[in-house]
C-alpha positions as CSV (number, residue, x, y, z in Angstrom):
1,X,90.8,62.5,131.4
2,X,88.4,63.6,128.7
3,X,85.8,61.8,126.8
4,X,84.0,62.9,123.8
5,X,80.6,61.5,122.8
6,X,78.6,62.1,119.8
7,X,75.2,62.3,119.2
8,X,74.4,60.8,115.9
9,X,71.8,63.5,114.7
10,X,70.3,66.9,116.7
11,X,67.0,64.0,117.4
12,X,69.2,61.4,118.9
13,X,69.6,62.8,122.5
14,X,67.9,61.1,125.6
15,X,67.2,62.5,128.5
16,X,68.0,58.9,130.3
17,X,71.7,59.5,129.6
18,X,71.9,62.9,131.5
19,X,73.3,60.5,134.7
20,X,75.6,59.1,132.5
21,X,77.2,62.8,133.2
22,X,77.3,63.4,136.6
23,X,80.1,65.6,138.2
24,X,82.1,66.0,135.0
25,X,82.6,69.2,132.6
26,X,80.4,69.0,129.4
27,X,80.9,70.8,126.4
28,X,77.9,70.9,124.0
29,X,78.5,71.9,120.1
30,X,75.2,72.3,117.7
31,X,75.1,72.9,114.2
32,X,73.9,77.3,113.2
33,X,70.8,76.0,112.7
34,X,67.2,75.7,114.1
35,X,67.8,72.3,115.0
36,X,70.9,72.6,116.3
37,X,70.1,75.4,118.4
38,X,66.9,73.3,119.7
39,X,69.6,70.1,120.8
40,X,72.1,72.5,122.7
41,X,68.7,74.1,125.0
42,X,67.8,70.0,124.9
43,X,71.0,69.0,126.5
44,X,71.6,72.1,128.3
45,X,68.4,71.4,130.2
46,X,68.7,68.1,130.8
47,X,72.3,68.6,132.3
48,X,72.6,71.7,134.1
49,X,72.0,70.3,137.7
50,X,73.8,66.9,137.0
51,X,77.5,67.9,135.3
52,X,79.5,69.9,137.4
53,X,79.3,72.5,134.8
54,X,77.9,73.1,131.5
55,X,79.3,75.2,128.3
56,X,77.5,76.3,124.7
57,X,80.3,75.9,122.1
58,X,78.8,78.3,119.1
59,X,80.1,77.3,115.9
60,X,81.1,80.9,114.1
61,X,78.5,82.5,112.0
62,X,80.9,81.8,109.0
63,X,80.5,78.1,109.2
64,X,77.0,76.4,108.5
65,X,77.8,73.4,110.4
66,X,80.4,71.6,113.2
67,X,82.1,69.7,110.4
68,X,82.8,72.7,108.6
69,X,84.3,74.6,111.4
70,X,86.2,71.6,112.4
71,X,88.1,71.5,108.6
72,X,88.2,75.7,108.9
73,X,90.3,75.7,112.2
74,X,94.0,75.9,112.0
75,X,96.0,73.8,114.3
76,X,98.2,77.0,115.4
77,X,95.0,79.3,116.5
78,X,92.5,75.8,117.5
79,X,92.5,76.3,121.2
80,X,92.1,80.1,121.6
81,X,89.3,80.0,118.7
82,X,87.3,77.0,120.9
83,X,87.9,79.1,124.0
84,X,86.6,82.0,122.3
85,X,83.1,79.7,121.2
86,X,82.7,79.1,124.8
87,X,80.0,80.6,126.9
88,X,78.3,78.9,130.1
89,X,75.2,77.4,129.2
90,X,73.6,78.9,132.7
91,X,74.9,82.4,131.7
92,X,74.3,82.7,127.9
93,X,76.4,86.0,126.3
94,X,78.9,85.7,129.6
95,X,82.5,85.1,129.5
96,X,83.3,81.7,129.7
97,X,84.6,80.9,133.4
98,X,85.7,78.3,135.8
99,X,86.4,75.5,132.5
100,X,87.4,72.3,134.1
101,X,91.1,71.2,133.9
């Protein structure tokens, strides 16, 4: 089953918790700026090697932040626009493949 955790701030991350996600799929959203752009390479580092795969959710260039996105999606079109976002974080620009069930 899937679990979400948030990271209280692009700062808050530590690489002590990357064990904490061993073998499962993660899915890593940043905010469309510097600093969120700086915690998705953070965690992508620090994971790739320990999850059993790891995917960059880019928030559209429309949207400043995750929140906003988040109120912009429409329940109808939610799932194809998050699969669209998706992009492997050991193949940046490639089609997002092999997404855990």
């Amino acid at each position: 089953s899937p679990a979400v955790v948030g990271i209280p701030g692009s700062q808050a991350w530590r690489a002590s918790w990357a064990p904490s996600f061993k073998g499962l799929g993660v899915f890593i959203l940043g905010d469309n700026d510097d600093a969120g752009q700086a915690f998705r390479a953070k965690l992508t580092a620090d994971l790739l090697g320990v999850a059993r795969g790891v995917w960059q959710v880019h928030v559209p260039d429309a949207f400043g932040d995750v929140a906003d996105w988040g109120q912009g999606l429409a329940p109808e079109t939610c799932d194809g626009e998050l699969v669209a976002a998706l992009q492997p974080a050991d193949a940046p620009g490639g089609p997002a493949k092999d997404l855990p069930s």
